[in-house]
PDB file of N, CA, C and O in Angstrom:
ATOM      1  N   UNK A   1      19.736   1.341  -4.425  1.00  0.00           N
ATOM      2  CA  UNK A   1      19.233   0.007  -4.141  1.00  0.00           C
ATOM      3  C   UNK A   1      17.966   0.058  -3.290  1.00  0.00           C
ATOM      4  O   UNK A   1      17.195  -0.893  -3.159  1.00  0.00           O
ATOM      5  N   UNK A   2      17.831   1.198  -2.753  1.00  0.00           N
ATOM      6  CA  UNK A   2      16.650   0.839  -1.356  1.00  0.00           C
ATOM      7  C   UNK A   2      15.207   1.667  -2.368  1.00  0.00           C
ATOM      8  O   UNK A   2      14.090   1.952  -1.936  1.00  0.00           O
ATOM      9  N   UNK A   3      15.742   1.875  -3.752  1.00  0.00           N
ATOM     10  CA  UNK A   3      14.285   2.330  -4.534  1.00  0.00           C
ATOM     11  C   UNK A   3      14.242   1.092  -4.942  1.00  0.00           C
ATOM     12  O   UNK A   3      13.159   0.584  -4.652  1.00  0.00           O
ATOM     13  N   UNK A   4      14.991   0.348  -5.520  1.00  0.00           N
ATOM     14  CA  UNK A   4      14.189  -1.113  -6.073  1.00  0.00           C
ATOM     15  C   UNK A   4      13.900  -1.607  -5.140  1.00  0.00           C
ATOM     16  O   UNK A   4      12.914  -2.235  -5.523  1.00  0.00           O
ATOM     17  N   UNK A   5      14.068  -1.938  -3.604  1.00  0.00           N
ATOM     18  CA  UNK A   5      14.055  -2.834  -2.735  1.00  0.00           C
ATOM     19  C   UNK A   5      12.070  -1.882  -2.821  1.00  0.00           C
ATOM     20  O   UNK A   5      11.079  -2.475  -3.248  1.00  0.00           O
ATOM     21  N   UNK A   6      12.059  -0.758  -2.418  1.00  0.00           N
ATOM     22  CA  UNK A   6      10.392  -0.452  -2.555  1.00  0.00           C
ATOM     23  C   UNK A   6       9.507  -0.959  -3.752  1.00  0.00           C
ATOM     24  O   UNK A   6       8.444  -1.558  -3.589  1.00  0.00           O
ATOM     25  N   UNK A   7      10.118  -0.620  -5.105  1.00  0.00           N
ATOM     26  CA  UNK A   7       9.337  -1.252  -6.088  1.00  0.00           C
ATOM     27  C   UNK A   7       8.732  -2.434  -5.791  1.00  0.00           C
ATOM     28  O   UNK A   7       7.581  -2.860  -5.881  1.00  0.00           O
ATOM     29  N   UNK A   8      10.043  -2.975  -5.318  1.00  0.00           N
ATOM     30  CA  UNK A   8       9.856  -4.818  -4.968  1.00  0.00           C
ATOM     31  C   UNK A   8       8.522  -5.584  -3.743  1.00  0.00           C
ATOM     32  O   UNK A   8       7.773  -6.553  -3.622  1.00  0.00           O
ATOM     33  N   UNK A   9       8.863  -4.572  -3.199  1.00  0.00           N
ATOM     34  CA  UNK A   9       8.057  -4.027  -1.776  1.00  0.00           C
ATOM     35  C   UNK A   9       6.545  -3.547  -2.312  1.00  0.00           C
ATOM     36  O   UNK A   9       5.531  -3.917  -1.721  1.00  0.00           O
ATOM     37  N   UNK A  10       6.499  -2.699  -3.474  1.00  0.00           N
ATOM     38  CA  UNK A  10       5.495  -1.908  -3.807  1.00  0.00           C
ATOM     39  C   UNK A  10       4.556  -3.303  -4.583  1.00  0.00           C
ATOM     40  O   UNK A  10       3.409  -3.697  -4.372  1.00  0.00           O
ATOM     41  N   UNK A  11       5.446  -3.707  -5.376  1.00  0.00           N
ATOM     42  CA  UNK A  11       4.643  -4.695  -6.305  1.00  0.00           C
ATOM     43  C   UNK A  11       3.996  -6.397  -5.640  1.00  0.00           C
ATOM     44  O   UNK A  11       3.380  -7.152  -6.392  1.00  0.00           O
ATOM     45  N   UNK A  12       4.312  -6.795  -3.996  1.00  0.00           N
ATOM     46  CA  UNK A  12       4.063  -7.450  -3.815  1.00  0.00           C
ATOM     47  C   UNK A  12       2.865  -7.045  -2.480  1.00  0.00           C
ATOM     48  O   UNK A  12       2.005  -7.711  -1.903  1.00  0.00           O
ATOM     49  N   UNK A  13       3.254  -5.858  -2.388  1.00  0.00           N
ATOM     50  CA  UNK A  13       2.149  -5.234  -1.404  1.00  0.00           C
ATOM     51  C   UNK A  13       0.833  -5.149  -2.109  1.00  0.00           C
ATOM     52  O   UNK A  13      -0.159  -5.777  -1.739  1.00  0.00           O
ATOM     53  N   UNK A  14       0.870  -4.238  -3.278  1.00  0.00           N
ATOM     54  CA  UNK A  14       0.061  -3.985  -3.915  1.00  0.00           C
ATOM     55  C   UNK A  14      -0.869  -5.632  -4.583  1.00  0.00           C
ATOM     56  O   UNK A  14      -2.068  -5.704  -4.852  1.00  0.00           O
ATOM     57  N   UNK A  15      -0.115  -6.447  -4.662  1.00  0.00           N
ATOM     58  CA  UNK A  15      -0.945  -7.320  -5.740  1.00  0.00           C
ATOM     59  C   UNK A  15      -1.329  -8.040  -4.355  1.00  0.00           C
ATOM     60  O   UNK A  15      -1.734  -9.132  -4.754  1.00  0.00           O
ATOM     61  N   UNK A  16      -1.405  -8.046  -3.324  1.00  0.00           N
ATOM     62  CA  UNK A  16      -1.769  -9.027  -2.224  1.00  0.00           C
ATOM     63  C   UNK A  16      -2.921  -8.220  -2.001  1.00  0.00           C
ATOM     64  O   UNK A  16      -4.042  -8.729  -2.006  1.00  0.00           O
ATOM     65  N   UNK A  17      -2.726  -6.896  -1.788  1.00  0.00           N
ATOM     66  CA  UNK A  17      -3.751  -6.015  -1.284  1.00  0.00           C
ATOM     67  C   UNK A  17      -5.189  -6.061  -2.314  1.00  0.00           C
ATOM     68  O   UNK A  17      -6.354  -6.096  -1.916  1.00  0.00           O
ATOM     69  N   UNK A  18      -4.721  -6.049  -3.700  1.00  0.00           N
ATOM     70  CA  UNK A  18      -5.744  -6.344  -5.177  1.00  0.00           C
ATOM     71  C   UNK A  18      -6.306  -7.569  -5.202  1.00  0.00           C
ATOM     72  O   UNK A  18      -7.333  -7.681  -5.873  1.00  0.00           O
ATOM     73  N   UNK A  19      -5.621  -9.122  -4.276  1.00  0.00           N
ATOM     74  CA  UNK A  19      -6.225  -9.927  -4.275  1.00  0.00           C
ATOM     75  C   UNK A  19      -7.194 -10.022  -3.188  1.00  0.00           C
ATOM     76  O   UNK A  19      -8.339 -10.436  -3.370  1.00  0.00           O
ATOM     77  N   UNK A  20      -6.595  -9.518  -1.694  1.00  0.00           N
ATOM     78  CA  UNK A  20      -7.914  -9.390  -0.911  1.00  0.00           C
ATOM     79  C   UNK A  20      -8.501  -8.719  -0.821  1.00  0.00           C
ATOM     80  O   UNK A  20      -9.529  -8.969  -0.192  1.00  0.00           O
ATOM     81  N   UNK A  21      -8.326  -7.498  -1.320  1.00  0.00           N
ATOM     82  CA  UNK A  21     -10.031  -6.354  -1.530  1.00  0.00           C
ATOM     83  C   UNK A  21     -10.808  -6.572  -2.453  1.00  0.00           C
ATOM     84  O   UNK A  21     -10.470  -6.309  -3.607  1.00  0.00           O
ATOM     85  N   UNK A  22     -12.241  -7.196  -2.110  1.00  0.00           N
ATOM     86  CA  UNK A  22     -13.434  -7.314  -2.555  1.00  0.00           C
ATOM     87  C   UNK A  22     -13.742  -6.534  -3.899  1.00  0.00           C
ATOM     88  O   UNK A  22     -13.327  -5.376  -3.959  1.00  0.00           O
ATOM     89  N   UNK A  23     -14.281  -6.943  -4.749  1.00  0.00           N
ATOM     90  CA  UNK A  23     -14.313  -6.186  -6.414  1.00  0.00           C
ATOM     91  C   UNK A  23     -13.088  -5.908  -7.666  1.00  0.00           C
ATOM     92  O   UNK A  23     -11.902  -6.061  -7.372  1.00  0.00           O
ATOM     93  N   UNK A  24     -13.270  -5.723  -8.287  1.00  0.00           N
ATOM     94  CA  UNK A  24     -12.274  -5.764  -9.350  1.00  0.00           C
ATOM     95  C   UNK A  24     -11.878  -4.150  -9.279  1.00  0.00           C
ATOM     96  O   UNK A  24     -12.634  -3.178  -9.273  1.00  0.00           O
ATOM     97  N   UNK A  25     -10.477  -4.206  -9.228  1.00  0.00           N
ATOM     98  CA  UNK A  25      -9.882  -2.790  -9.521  1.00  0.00           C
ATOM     99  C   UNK A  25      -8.485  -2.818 -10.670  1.00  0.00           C
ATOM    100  O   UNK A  25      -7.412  -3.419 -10.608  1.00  0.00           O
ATOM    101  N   UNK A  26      -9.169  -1.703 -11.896  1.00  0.00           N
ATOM    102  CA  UNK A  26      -8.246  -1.459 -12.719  1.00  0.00           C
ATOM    103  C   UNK A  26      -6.747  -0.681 -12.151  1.00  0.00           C
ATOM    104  O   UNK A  26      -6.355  -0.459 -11.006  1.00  0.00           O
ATOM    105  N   UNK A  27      -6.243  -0.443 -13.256  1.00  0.00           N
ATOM    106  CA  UNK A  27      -4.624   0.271 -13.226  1.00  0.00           C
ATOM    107  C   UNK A  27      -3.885  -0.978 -13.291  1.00  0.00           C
ATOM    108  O   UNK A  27      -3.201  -1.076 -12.273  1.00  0.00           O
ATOM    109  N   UNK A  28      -3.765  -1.785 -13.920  1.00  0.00           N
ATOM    110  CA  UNK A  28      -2.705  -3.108 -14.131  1.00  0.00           C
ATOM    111  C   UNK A  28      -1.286  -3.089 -13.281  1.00  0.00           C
ATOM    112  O   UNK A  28      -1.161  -2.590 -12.162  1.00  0.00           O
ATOM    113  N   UNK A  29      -0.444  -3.611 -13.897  1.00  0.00           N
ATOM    114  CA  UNK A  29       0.645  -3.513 -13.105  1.00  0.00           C
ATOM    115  C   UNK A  29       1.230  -1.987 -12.799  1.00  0.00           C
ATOM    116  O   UNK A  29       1.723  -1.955 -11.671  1.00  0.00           O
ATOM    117  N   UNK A  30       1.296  -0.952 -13.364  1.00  0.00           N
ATOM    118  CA  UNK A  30       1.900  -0.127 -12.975  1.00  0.00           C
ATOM    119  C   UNK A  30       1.266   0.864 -11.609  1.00  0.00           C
ATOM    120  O   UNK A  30       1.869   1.614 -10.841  1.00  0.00           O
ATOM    121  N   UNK A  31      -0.113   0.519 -11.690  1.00  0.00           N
ATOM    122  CA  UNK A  31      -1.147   0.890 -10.904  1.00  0.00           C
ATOM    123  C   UNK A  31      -0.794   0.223  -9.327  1.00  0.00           C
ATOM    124  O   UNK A  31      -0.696   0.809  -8.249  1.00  0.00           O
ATOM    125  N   UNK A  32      -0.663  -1.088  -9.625  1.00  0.00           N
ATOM    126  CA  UNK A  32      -0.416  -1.945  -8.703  1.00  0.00           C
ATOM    127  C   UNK A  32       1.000  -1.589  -8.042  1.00  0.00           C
ATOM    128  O   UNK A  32       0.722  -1.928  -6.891  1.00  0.00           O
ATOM    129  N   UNK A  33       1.845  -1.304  -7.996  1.00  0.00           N
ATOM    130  CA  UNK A  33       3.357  -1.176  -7.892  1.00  0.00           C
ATOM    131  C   UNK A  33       3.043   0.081  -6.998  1.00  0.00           C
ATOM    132  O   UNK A  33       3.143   0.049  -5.772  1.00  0.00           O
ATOM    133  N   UNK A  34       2.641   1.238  -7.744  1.00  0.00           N
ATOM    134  CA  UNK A  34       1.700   2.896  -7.277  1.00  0.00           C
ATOM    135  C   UNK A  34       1.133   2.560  -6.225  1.00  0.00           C
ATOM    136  O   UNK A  34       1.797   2.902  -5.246  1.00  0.00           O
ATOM    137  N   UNK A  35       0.201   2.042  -5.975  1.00  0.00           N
ATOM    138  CA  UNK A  35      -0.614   1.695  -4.814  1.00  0.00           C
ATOM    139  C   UNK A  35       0.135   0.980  -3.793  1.00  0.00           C
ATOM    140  O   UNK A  35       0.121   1.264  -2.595  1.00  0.00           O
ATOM    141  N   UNK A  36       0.968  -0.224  -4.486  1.00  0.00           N
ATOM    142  CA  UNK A  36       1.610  -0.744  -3.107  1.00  0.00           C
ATOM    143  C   UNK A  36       2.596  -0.012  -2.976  1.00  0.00           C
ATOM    144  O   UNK A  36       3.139  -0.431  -1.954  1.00  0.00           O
ATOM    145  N   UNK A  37       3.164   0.802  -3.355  1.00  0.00           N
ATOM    146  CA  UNK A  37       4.864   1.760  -2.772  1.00  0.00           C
ATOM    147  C   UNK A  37       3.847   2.808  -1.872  1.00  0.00           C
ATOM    148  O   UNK A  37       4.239   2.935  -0.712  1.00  0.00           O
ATOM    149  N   UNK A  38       2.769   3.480  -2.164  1.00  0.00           N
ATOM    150  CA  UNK A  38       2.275   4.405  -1.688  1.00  0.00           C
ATOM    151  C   UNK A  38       1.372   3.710   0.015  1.00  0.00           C
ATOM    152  O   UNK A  38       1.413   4.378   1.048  1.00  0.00           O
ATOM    153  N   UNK A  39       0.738   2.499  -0.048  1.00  0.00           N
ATOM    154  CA  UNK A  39       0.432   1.709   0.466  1.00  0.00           C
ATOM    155  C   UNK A  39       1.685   1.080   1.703  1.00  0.00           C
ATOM    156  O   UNK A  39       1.247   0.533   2.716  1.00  0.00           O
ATOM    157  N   UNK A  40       2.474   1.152   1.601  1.00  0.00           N
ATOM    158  CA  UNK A  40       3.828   0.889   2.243  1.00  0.00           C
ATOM    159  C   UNK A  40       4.092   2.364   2.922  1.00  0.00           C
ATOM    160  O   UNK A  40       3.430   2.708   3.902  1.00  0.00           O
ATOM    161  N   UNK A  41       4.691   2.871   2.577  1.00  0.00           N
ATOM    162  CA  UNK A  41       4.786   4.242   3.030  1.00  0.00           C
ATOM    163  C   UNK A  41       3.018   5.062   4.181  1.00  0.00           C
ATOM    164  O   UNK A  41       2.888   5.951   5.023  1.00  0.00           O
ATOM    165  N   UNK A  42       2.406   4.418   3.731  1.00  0.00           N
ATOM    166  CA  UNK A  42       1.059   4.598   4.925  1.00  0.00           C
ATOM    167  C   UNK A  42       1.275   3.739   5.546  1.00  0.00           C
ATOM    168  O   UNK A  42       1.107   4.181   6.683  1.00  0.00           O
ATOM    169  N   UNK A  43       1.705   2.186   5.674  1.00  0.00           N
ATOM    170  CA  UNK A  43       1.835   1.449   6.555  1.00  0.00           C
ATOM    171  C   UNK A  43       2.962   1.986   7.361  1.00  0.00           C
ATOM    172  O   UNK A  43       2.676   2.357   8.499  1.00  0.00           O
ATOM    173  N   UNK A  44       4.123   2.084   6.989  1.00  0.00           N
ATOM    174  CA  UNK A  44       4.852   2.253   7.416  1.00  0.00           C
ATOM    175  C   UNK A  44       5.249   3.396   8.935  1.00  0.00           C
ATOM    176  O   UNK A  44       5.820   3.273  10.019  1.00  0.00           O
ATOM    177  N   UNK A  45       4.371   4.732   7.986  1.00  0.00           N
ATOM    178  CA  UNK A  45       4.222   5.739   8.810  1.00  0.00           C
ATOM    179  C   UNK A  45       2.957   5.685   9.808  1.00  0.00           C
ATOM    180  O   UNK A  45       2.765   6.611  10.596  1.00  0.00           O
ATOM    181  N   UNK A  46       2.067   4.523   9.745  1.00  0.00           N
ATOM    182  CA  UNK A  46       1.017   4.272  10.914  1.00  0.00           C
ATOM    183  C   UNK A  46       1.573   3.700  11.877  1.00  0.00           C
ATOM    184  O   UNK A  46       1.350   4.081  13.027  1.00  0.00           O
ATOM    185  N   UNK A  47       2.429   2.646  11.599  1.00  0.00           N
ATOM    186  CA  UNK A  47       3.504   2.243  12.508  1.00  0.00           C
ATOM    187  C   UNK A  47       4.312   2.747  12.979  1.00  0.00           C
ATOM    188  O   UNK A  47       4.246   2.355  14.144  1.00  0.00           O
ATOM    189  N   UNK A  48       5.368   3.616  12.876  1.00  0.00           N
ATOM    190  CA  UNK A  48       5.930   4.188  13.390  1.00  0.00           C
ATOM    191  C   UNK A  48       4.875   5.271  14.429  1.00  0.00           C
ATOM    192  O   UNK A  48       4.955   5.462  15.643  1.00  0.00           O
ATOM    193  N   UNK A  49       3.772   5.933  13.286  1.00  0.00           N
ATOM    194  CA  UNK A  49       2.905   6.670  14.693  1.00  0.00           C
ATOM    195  C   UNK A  49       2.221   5.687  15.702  1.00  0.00           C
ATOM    196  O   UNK A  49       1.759   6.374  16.613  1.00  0.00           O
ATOM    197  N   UNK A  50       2.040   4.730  15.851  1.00  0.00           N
ATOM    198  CA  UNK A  50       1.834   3.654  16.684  1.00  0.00           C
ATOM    199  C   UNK A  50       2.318   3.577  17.958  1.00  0.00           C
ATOM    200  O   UNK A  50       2.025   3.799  19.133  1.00  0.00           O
ATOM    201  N   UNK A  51       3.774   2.892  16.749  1.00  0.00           N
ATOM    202  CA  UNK A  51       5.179   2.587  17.936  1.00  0.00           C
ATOM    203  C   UNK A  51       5.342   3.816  18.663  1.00  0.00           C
ATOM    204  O   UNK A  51       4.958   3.540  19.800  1.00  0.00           O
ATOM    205  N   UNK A  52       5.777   5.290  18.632  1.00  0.00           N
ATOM    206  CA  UNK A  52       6.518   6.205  19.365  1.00  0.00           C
ATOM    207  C   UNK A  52       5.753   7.336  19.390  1.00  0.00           C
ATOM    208  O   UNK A  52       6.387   8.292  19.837  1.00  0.00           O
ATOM    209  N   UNK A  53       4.220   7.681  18.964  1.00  0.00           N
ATOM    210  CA  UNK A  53       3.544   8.681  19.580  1.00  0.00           C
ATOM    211  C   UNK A  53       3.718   9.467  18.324  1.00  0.00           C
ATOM    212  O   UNK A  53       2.878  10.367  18.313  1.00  0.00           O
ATOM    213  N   UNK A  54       4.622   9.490  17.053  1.00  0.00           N
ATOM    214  CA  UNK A  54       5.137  10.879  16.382  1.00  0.00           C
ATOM    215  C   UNK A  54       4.544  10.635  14.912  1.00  0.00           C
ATOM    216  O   UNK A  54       4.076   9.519  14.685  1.00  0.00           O
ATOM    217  N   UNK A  55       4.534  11.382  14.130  1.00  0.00           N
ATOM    218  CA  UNK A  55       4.093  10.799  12.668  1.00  0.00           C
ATOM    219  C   UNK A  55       5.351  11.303  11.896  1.00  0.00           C
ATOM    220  O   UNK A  55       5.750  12.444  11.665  1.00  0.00           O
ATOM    221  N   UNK A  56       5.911   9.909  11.530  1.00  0.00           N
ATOM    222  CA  UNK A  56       7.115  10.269  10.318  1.00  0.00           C
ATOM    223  C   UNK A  56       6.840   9.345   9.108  1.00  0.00           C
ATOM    224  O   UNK A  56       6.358   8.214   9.049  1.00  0.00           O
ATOM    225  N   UNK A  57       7.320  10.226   8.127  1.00  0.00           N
ATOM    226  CA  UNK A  57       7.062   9.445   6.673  1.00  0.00           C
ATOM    227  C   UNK A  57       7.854   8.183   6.959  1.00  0.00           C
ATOM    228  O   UNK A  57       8.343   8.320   8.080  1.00  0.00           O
ATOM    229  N   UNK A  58       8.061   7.469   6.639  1.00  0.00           N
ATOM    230  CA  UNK A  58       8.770   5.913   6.852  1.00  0.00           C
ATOM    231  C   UNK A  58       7.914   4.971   5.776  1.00  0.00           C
ATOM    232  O   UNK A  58       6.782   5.106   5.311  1.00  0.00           O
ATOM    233  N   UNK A  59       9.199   3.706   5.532  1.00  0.00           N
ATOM    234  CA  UNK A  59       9.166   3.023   4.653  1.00  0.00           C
ATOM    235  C   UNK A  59       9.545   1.707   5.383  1.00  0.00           C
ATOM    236  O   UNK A  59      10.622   1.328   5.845  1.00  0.00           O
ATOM    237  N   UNK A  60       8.191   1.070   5.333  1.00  0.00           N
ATOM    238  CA  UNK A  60       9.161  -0.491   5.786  1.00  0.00           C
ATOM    239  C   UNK A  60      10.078  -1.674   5.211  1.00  0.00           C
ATOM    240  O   UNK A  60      10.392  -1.649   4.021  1.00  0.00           O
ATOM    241  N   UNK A  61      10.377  -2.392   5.793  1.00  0.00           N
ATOM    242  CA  UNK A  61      11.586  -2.779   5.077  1.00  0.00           C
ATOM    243  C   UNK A  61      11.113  -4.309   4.334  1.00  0.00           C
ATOM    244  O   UNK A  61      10.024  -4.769   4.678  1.00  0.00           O
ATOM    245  N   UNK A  62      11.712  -4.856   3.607  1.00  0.00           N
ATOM    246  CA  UNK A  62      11.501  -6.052   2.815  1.00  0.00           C
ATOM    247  C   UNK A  62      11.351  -7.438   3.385  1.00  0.00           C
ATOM    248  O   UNK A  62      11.770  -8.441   2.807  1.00  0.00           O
ATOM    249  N   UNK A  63      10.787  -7.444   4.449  1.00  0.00           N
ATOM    250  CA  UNK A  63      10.807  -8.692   5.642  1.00  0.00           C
ATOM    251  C   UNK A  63       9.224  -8.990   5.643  1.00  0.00           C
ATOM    252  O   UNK A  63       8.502  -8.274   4.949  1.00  0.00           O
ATOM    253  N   UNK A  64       8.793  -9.802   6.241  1.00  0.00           N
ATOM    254  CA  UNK A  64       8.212 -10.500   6.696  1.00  0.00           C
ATOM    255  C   UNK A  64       6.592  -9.581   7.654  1.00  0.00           C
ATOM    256  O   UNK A  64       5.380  -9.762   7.532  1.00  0.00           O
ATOM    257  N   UNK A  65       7.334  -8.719   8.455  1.00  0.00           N
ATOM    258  CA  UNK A  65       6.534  -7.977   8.875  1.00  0.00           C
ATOM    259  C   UNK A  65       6.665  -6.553   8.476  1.00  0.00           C
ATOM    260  O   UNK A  65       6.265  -5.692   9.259  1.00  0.00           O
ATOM    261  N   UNK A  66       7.283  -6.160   7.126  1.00  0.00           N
ATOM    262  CA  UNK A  66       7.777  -5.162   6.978  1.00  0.00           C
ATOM    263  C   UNK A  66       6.082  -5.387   5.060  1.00  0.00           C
ATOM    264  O   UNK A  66       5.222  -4.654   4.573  1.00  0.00           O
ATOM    265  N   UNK A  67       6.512  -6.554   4.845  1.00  0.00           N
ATOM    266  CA  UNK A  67       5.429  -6.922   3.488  1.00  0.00           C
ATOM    267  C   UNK A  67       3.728  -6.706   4.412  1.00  0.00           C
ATOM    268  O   UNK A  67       2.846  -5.920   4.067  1.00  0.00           O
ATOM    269  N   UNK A  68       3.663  -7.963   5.993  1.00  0.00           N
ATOM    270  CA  UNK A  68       2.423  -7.357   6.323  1.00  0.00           C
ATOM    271  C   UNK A  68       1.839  -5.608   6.829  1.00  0.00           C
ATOM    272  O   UNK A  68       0.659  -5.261   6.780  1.00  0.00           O
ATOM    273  N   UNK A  69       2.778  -4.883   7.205  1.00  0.00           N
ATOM    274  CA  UNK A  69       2.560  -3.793   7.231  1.00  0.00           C
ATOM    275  C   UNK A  69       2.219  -2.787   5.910  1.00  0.00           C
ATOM    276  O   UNK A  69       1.426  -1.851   5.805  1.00  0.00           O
ATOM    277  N   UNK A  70       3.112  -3.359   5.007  1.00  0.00           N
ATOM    278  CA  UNK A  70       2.976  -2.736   3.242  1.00  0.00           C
ATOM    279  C   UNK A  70       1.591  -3.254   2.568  1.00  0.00           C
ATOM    280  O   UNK A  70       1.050  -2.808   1.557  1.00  0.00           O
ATOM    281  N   UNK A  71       1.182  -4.276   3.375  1.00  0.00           N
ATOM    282  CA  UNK A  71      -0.122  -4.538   2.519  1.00  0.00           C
ATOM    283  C   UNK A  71      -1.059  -3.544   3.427  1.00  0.00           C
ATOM    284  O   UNK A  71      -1.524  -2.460   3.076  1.00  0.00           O
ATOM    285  N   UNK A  72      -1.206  -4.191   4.660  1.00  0.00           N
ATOM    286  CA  UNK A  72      -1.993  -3.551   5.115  1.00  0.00           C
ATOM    287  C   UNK A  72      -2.296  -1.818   5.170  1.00  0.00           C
ATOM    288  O   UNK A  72      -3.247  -1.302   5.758  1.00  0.00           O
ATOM    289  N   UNK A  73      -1.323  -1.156   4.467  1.00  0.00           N
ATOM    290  CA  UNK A  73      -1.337   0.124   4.119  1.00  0.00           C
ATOM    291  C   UNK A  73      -1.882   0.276   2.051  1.00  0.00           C
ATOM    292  O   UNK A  73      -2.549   1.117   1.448  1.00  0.00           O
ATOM    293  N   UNK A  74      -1.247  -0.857   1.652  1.00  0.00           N
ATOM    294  CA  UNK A  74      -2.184  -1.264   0.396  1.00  0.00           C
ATOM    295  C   UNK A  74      -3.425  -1.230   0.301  1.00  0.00           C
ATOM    296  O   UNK A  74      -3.834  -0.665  -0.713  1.00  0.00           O
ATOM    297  N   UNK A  75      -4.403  -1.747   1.191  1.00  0.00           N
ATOM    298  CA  UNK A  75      -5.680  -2.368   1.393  1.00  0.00           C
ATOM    299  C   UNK A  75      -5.900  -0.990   1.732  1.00  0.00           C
ATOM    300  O   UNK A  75      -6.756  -0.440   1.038  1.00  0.00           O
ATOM    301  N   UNK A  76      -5.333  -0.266   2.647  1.00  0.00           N
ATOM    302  CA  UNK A  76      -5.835   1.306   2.982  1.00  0.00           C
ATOM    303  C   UNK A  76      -5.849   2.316   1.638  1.00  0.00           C
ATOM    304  O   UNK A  76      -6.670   3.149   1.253  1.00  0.00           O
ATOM    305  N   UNK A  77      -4.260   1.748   0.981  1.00  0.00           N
ATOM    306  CA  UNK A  77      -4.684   2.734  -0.325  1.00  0.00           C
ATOM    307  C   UNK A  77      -5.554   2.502  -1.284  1.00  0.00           C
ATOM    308  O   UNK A  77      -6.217   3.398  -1.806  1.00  0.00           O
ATOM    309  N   UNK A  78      -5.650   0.862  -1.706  1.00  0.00           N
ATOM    310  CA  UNK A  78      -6.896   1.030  -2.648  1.00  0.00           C
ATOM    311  C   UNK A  78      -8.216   1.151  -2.717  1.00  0.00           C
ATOM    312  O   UNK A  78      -8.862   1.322  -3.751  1.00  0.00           O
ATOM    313  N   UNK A  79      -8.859   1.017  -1.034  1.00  0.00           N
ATOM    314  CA  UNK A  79      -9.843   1.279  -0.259  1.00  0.00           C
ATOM    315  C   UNK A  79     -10.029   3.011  -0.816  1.00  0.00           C
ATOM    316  O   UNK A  79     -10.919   3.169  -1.652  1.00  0.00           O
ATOM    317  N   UNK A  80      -9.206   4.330  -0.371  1.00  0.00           N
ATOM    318  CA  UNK A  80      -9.162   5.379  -0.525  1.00  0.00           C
ATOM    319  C   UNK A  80      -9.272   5.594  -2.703  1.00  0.00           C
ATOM    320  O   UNK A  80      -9.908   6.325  -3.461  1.00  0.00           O
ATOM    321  N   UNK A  81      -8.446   4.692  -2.839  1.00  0.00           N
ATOM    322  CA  UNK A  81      -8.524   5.180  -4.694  1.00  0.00           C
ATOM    323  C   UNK A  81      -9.765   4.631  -5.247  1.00  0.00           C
ATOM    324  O   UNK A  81     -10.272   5.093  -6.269  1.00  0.00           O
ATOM    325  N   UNK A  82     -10.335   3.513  -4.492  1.00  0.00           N
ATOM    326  CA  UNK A  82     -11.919   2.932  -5.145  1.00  0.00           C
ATOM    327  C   UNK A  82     -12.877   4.294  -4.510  1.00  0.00           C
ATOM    328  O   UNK A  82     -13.831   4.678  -5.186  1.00  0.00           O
ATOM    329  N   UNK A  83     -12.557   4.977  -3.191  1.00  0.00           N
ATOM    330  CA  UNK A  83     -13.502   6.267  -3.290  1.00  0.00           C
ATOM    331  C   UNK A  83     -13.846   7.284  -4.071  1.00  0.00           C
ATOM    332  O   UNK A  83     -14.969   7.665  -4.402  1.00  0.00           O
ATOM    333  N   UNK A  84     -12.486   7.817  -4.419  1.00  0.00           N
ATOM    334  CA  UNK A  84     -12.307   8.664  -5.404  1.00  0.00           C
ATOM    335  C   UNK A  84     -12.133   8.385  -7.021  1.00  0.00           C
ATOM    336  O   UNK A  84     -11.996   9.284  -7.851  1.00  0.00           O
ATOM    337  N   UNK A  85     -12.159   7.138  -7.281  1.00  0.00           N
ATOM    338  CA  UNK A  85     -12.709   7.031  -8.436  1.00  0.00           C
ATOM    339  C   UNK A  85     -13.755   6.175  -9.115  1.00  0.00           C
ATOM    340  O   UNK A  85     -13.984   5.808 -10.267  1.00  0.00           O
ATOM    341  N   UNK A  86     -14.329   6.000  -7.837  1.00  0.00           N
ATOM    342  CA  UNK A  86     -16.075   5.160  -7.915  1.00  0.00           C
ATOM    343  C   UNK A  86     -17.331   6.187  -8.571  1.00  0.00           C
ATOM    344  O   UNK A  86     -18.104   6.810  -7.844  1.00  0.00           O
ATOM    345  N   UNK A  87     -17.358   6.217  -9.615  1.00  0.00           N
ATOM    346  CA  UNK A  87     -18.634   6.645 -10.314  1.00  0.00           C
ATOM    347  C   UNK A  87     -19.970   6.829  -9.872  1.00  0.00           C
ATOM    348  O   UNK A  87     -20.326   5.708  -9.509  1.00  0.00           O
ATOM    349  N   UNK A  88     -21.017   7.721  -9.683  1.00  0.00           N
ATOM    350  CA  UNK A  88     -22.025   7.452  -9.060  1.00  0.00           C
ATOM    351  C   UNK A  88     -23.618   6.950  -9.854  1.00  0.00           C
ATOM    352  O   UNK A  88     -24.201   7.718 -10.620  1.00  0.00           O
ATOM    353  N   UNK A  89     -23.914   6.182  -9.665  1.00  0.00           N
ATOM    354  CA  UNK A  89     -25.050   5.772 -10.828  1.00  0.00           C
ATOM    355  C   UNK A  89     -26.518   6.793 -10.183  1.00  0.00           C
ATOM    356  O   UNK A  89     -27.294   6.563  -9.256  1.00  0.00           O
ATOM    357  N   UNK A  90     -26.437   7.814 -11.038  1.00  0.00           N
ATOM    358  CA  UNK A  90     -28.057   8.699 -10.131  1.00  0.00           C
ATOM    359  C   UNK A  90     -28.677   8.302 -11.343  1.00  0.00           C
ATOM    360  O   UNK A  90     -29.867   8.547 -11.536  1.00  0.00           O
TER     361      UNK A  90
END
């Protein structure tokens, strides 16, 4: 249950994070889900290194401040995937 509760987590992180970062970014829904589970799991573990000094993988939970932490690790991941797959026009 606590992998769908991330999907769930993943797919609403992710599409919040796709609506407030500036420019259009491909990978449709499955992309989106990817980014926000992965996006969650960076939030998660910035917070926890925050809160107690330590860095542990962590997953936040399906709440309220558990979705603003999952985005805001969203916005970090698709920030990082528009680097690495931004094309260069020379």
């Amino acid at each position: 249950m606590n992998i769908v509760a991330w999907v769930v987590l993943g797919l609403i992180a992710g599409a919040i994070a796709k609506a407030i970062y500036p420019g259009s970014q491909g990978g449709g829904i499955l992309g989106t889900i990817l980014l926000g589970i992965i996006g969650a799991f960076v939030g998660g573990s910035l917070g926890v290194f925050f809160n107690t000094g330590t860095l542990a993988l962590a997953a936040p939970t399906l709440s309220i401040p558990g979705i603003f932490v999952a985005v805001l690790g969203a916005i970090v991941a698709v920030f990082l995937w528009n680097l690495l797959t931004r094309s260069s026009a020379v």
